[in-house]
N, C-alpha and C positions, 0 to 999 in steps of 0.2 A: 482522443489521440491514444494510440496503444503502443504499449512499450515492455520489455520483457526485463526484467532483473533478476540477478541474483543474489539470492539469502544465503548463508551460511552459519547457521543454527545448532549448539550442539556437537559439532562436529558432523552431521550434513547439509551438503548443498544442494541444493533444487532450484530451477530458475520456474520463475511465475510470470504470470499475463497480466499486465498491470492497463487498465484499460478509463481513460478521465471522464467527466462526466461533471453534469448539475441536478440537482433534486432540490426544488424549489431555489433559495438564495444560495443555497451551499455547492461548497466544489468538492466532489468525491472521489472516490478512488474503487473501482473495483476490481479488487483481486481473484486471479484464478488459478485456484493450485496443481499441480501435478495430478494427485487422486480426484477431480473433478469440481472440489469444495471451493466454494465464492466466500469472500467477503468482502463489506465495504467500507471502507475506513474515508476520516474525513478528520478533518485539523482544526482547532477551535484553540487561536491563539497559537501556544508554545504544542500545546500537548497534541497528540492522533489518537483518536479513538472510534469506537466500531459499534457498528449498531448493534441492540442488544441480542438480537438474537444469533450474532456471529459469536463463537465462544472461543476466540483468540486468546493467550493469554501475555499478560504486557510487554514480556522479552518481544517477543514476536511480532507485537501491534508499534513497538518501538524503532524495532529492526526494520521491517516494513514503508515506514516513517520517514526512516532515515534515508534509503536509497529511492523515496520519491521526491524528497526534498533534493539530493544529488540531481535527478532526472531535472527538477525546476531550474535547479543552480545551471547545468547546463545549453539548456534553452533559453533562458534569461542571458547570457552572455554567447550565444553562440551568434 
């Protein structure tokens, strides 16, 4: 399922491509940025975190986090 959010980091905002997915038993997330950069972030318990070779760093992997947990909360009760 693809969904577009937006971040507002810093003081700017950029909306991203937020796109679900599975990789083996896990439920993913891959993100696609404005400048062309992908990451995949995925939830384990409380915490979101990102494969290593994404080099997010945690404000951002939190933020991220937050408005895909939004996206679920919405679908879940829609």
């Amino acid at each position: 399922m693809r969904h577009a959010i937006t971040l507002s980091l810093n003081g700017l905002e950029q909306t991203l491509h937020v796109i679900s997915g599975k990789f083996k038993k896990w439920k993913v997330w891959k993100v696609q940025f404005k400048n062309g950069d992908e990451a995949v972030l995925f939830k384990h318990m409380d915490i979101w975190m990102q494969r290593n070779e994404d080099k997010l760093d945690h404000q951002t992997i939190t933020a991220i986090g937050n408005q895909i947990d939004r996206i679920n909360t919405d679908i879940s009760f829609a």
